[in-house]
N, C-alpha and C positions, 0 to 999 in steps of 0.2 A: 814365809816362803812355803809354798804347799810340796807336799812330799811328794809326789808323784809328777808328773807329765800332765802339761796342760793348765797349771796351777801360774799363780804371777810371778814373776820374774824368771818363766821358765825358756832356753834357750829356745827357736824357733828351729823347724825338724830341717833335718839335712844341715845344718850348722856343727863345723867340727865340734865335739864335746871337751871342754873345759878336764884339766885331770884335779884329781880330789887331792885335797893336803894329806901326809902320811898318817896324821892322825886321826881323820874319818875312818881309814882305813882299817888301824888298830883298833880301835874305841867298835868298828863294829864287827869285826872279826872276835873283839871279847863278847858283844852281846851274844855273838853265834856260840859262844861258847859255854852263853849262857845255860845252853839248851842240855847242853852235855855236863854240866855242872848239875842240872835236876835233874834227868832220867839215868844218866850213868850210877852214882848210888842208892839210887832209889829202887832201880826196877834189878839190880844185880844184886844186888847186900839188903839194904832196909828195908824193901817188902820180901823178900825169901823168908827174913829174919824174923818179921811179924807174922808172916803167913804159919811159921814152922812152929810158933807160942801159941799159934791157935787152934790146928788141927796136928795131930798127930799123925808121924810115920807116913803110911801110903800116900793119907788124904792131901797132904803139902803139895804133893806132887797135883793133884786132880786141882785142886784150888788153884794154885799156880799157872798148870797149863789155861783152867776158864778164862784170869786175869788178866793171862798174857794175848788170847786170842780176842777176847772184847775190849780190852787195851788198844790193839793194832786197829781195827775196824777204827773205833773212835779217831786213833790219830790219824788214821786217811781219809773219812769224812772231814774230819774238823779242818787238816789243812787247806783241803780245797775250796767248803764253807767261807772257812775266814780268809784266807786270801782272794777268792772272790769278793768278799762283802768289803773289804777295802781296795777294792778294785772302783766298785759300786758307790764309792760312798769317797773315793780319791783321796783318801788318806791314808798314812801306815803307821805313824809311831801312837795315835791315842787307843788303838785295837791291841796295839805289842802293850801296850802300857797295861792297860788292861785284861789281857791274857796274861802276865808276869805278876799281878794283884791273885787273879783269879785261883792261877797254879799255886802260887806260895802260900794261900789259904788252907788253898784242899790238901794241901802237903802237911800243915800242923792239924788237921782234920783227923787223920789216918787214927791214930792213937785210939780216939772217940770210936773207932768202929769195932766190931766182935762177930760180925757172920759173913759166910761168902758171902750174901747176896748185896752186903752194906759196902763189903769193901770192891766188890766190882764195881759199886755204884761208885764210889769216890775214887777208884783208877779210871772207869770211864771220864767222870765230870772231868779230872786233872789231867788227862789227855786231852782234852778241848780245849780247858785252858790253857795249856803249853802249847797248842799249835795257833793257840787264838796271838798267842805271841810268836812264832815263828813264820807263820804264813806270812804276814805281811815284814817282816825283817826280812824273809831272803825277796820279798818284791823289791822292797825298798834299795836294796844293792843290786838289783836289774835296775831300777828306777837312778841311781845316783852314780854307781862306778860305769865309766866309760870301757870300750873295747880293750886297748890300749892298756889297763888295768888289773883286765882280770884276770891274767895270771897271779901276777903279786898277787892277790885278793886269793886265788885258791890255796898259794903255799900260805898265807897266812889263816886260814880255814882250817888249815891241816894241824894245827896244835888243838883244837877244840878237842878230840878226843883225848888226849893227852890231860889235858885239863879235867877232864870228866873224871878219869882214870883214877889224877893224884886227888879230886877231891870227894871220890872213894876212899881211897887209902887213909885220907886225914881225919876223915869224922868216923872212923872205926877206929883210932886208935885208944890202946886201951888206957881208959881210965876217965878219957878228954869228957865224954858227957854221955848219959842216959840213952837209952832206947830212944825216947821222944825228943830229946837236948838234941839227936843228931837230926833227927828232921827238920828240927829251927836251926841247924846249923849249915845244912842244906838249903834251904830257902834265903837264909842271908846272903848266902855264897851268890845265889841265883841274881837276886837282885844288886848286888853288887859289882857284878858282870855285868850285868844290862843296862841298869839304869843310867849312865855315862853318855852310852851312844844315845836312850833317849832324850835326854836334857840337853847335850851339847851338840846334839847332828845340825840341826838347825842353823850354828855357827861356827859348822868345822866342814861342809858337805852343800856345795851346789848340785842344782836340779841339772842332771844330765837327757838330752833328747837322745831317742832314739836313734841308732844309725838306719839311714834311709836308701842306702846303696842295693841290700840285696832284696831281690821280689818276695812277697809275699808267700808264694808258694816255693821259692825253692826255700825259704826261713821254714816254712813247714818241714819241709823233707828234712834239712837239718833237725830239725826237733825229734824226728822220728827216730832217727838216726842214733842220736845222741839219748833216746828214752831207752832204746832197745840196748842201745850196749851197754850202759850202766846194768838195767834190768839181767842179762846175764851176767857178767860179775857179779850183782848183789846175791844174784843164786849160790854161787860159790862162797861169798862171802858169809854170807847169812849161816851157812850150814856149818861152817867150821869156826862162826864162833861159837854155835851150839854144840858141836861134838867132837873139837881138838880133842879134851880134856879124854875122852872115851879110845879116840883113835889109838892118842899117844899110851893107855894104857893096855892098848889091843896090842903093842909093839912088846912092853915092857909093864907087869904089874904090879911095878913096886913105885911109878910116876906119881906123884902126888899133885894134888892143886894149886902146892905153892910155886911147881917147875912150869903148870901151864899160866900163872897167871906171871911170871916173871918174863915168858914167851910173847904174851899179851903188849906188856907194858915197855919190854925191849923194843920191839915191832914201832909204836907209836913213837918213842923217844927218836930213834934214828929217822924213820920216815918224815916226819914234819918238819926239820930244818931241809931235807932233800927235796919237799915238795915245794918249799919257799924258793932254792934256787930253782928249779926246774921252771917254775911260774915266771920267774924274773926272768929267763933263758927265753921262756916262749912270749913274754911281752916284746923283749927288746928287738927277738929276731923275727916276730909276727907272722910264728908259727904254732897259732895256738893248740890246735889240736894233737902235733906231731907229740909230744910226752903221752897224752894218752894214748896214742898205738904204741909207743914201746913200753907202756905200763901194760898194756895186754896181750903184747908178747912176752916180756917177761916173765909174769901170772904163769902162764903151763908151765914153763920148768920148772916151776917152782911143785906143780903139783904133779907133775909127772916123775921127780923127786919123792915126793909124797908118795904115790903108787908103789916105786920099784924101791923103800927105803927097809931095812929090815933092823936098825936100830936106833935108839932113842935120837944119839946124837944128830944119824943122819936125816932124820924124821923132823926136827925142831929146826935146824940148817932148812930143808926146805921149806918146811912153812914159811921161816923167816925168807926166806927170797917171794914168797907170795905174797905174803904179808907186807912187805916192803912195797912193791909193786903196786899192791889193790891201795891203800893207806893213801898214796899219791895219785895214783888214779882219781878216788874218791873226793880226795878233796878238791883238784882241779877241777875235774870234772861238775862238780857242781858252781864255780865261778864260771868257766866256759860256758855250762848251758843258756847263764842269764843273755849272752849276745845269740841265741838260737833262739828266741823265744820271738814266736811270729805276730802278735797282736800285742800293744805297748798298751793297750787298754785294758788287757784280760792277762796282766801277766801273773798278779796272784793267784789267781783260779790256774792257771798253765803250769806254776809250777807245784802246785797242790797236784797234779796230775802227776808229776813227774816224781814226786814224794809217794805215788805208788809203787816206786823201783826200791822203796827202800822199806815200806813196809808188808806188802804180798812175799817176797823169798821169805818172809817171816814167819810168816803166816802157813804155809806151802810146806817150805820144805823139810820139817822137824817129823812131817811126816812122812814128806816122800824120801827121807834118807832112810828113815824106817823099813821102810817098803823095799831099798832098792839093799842097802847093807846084806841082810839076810841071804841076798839070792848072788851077789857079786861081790862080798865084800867092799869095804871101803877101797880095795888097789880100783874094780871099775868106777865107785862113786867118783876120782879121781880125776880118774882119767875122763869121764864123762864134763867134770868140771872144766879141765883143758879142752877139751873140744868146742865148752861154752865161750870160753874167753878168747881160743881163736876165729870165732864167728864174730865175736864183740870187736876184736881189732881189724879185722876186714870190714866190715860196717863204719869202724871208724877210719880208715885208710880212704877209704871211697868220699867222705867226707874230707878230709885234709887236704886232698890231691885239689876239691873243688874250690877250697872258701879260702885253703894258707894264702896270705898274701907275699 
């Protein structure tokens, strides 16, 4: 069976879409998870942790930020690269397969390196490789889960972070294995996540056609729609997972990193079962957009909280109402995009485009909070955040009003 649209045995277009057994579903919502299994401890704990044995003091920092900013570039090129080329090429799982070889290579690699220039290069290549496997994994569930679906599919998305999270927490724990033991332990993890849906999709996973109901150009405008409002959110989002840690101790300066990272991992615990039912709420009653406009209303209070809060508790209480919010947002919102997506030919390159909402706030805004802190404090960065995520749920109301059925 060919993975994509247009392949044999694939239903004929305008044909209602067949629903997927719940195990397709699981099996690829692990592989999604795979992703966050490899850059969650890799890019927060075990390169900080390699980078800081190799340059001292100030320089961690200068090396870190190069990493980080040719890191991002890499994975925005590379996603839209490879999800084009197995667009081009009409297949997805021998490119994932191959991007999941590639990364978990360059992952036991790291150790072998000693200069900035060596280990840009090996976060560069492992960046291509990790999207040479994701680009064509989120086509492939454009390509296979039906409308009807994709909720479930976002609340189940919604654990991926989570997963990233604990398999941070478990390969630092002390004693478990080496500096290098946890990279390979890392990498195991990754493909044992993935490798499931690629071997078994084949006979857990029919080829779903396109829906052929909405025009070409209003699916565009949806798309638009649906790019812009994540892209604010992600602004929000982006900037406070860089400088919770900084805010909270501009409140209180005795906060430590183990009170922001238990804020972190609370947030994600609670959110991902919420975002499963929300998902299933919005399949049954085939209203799928309506959860993300009350995800981005809910978002400002949460950080207009943040603005007027003047102590730790009340500070950590609102994030988590933001945090709660964005987490569900995020992860529906990427199963919903897959039925915005205007060309069933060009969905991997489409949604390589739309993976730049999640890597530009990266990139951007580490400086522009920089910039803005100084002159307004974090109460306007705040408040400028809510204003962003109220434009985000009016762009997405305008949507829902048109397409809820």
């Amino acid at each position: 069976m060919s993975d994509r649209p247009g392949g044999p045995g694939e239903l004929p277009l305008g044909q209602p879409p067949s629903r997927q057994p719940l195990l397709f579903l699981v099996l690829y919502a692990l592989a999604w998870a795979g992703g966050s299994i490899a850059y969650v401890p890799f890019l927060t704990i075990l390169l900080p942790v390699r980078v800081a044995a190799l340059a001292p003091g100030e320089q961690a920092i200068v090396w870190l930020s190069a990493i980080a900013f040719c890191g991002a570039i890499s994975a925005s090129l590379g996603h839209i690269l490879f999800g084009w080329l197995s667009d081009i090429t009409a297949t997805r799982r021998p490119w994932a397969a191959l991007g999941l070889a590639l990364s978990c290579i360059l992952l036991l690699a790291v150790p072998s390196v000693h200069t900035l220039r060596d280990i840009i290069a090996v976060v560069v290549l492992w960046q291509l490789g990790l999207n040479m496997m994701l680009a064509p994994l989120a086509a492939w569930g454009a390509d296979c889960v039906p409308d009807s679906q994709k909720g479930l599919l976002g609340g189940l998305l919604a654990f991926a972070p989570g997963l990233g999270a604990l398999a941070g927490a478990l390969v630092t724990i002390p004693g478990l294995a080496t500096p290098d033991g946890r990279l390979v332990i890392v990498a195991l993890g990754v493909a044992a996540a993935v490798l499931p849906a690629l071997l078994l999709g084949s006979r857990t996973a029919a080829v779903v056609a396109p829906p052929a109901s909405a025009p070409p150009r209003r699916r565009k405008r949806a798309a638009l729609l649906m790019w812009a409002a994540r892209l604010l959110v992600q602004v929000a989002e982006a900037a406070l997972f860089s400088f919770l840690y900084l805010w909270l101790r501009s409140i209180n300066p005795a906060v430590d990193d183990h009170l922001t990272a238990r804020v972190f991992s609370t947030v994600l615990v609670v959110s991902a079962p919420a975002a499963l039912l929300a998902g299933r709420w919005a399949d049954r009653r085939g209203h799928p957009f309506l959860p993300l406009v009350l995800c981005t209303l809910v978002a400002p209070v949460g950080l207009v909280g943040m603005a007027l809060a003047q102590s730790v508790p009340a500070g950590v209480l609102s994030y988590g109402v933001f945090g709660f919010s964005t987490s569900i947002f995020l992860a529906l919102h990427s199963a919903q995009t897959l039925r915005t997506l205007p060309d069933a030919g060009r969905r991997g390159r489409d949604l390589g485009l739309f993976n730049l909402t999640n890597t530009v706030p990266s990139l951007v805004m580490p400086w522009f909070t920089l910039a803005l802190v100084p002159w307004f404090g974090f109460t306007g960065l705040f408040l400028l955040f809510a204003a962003l995520a109220l434009v985000a749920a009016l762009l997405l109301s305008r949507l829902s009003s048109e397409t809820d059925q």
